[in-house]
C-alpha positions in Angstrom: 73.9 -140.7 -64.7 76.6 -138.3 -65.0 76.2 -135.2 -66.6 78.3 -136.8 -69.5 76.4 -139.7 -69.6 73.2 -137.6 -69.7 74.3 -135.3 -72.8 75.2 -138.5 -74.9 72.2 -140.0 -73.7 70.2 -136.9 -75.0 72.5 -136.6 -78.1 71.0 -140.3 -79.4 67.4 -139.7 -78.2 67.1 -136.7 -80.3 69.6 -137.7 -83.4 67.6 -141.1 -83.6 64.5 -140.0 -85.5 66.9 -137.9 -87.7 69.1 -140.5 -89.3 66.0 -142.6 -88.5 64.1 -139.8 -91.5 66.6 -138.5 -93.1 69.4 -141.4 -92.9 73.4 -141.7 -92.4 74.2 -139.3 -95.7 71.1 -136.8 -95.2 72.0 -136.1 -91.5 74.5 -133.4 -91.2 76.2 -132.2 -87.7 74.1 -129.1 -88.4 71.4 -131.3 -88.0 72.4 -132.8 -85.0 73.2 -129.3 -83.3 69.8 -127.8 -84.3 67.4 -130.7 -82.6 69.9 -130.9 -79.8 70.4 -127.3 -79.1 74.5 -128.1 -78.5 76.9 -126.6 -80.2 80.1 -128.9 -82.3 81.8 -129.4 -79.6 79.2 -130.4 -77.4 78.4 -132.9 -79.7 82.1 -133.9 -80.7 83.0 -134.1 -77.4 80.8 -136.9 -76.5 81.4 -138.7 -79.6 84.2 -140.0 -82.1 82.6 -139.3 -85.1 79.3 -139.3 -86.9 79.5 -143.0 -87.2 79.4 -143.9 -83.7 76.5 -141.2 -83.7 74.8 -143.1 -86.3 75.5 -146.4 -84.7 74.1 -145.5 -81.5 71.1 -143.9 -82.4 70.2 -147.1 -84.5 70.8 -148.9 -81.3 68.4 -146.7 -79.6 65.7 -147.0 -82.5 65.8 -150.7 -82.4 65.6 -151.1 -78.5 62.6 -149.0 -79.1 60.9 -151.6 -81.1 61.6 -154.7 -79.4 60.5 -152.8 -75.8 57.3 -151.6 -77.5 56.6 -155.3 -78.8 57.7 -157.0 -75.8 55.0 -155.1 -74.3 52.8 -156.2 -76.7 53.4 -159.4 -76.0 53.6 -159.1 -71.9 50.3 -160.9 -71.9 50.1 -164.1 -74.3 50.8 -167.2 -73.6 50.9 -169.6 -76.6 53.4 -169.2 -79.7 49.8 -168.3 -81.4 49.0 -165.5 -79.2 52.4 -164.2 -79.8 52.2 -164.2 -83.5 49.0 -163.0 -83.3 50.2 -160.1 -80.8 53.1 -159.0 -83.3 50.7 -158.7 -86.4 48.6 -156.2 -83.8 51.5 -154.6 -82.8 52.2 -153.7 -87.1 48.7 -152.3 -87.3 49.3 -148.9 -86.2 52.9 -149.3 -87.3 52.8 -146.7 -90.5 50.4 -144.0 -88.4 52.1 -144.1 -84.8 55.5 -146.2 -84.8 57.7 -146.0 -82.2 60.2 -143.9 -83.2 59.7 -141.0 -85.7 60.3 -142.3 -89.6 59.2 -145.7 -89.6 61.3 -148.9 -88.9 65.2 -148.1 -88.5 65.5 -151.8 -89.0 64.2 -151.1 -93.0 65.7 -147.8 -93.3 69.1 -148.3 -92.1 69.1 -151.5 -93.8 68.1 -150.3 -97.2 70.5 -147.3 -97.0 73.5 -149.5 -95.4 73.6 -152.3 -97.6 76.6 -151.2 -99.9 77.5 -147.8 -98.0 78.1 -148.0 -95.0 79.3 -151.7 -93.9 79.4 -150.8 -90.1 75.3 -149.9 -90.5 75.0 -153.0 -91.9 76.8 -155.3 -89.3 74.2 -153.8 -86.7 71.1 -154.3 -89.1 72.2 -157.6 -90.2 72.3 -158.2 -86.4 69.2 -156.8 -85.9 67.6 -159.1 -88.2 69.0 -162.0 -87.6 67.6 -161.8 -83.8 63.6 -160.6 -85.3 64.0 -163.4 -87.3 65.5 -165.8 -84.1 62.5 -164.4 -82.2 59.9 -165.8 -84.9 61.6 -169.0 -85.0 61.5 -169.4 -81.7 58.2 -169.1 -81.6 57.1 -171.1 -84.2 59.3 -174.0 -82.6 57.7 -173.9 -79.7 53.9 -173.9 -81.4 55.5 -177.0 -82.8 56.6 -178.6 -79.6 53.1 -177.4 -77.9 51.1 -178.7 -80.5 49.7 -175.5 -81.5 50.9 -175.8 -84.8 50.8 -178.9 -88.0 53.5 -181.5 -87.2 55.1 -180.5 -90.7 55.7 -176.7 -90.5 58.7 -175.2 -91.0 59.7 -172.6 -88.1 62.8 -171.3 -90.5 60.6 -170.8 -93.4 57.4 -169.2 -92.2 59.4 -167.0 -89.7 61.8 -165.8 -92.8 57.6 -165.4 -95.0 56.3 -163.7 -91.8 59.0 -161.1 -91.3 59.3 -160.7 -95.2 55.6 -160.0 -95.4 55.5 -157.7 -92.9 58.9 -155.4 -93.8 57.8 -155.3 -97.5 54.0 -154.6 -96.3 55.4 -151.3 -94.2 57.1 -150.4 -97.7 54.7 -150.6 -99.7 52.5 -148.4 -97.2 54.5 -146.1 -96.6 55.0 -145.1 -100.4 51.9 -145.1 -101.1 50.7 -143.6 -98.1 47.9 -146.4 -97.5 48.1 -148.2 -94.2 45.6 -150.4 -95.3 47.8 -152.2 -97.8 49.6 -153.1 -94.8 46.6 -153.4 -93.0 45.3 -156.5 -95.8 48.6 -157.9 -95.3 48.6 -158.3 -92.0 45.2 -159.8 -92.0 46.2 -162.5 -94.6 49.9 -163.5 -92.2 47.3 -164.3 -90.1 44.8 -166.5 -92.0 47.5 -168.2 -92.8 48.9 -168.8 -89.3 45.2 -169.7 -88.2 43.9 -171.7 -91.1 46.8 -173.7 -92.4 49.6 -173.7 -89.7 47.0 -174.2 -86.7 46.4 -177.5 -85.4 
């Protein structure tokens, strides 16, 4: 890396929990300078704008996730393992996630939604490829036979992520990992007692 390439690159790893906390309108360059020690121009010179900031660092955050839950996931084998595996990756989700603030995918999405269209373009994409993952996996249960010959991957990987996203909500305002905790358990008495073959 150049020396360019490693001041952006250290720019987004320590902006990302900051918009990540404090989102796109509560993040200031001020903010930016303080946790990367740089002054304006070091910052503006490796950047357009505060939206390109913004738009990387939510980059960053999500590649974050998916790395840690591909990990997760380096050792199962059937769709069920894998469902299984994301749940466990969840549990520890409110107390040690993977980047500061919780899930960017939530929080950017939340803030975005009317806002700032270009946020919502990269959460919308964001989504759309969590919820791909699920279906994929749920289609090949099906094919495997791991799973009832009527489910339907669409709908239980749309329940699933639902479940999950509005479990971390409801967890993290209350401060009560356990809420999320009982939600997780019952995704997966579901998968195991009614989608299982």
């Amino acid at each position: 890396m150049t020396k360019g390439e490693r001041t952006r690159q250290l720019i987004i790893e320590k902006a990302a929990p900051l918009f990540n906390k404090k989102g796109y309108a509560g993040t200031s360059l001020s903010d930016i300078m303080k946790v990367t020690g740089l002054a304006k121009g070091g910052v503006y010179g490796n950047f357009k704008n505060k939206d390109e900031i913004a738009a990387l660092t939510f980059e960053y955050a999500y590649s974050k996730i998916k790395t840690a839950i591909l990990m997760k996931l380096s050792g199962c084998n059937t769709s069920l393992e894998k469902l299984v595996g994301i749940l466990q990756f969840y549990r520890n989700y409110i107390t040690n996630p993977p980047i500061e603030g919780g899930c960017p995918l939530l929080n950017t999405s939340v803030e975005a939604d009317d806002s700032f269209p270009f946020l919502k373009t990269r959460a919308r994409a964001a989504q759309n490829e969590m919820l791909g993952s699920l279906v994929n996996i749920f289609q090949a249960g099906k094919k495997n036979g791991e799973f009832i010959e009527d489910i339907q991957p669409q709908k239980e990987a749309e329940n699933m992520y639902a479940l999950i996203e509005g479990g971390i909500v409801m967890a993290k305002i209350n401060d009560n990992p356990s809420i999320l905790h009982r939600i997780l358990d019952r995704i997966r008495e579901h998968i195991e007692n009614e989608l299982a073959a």
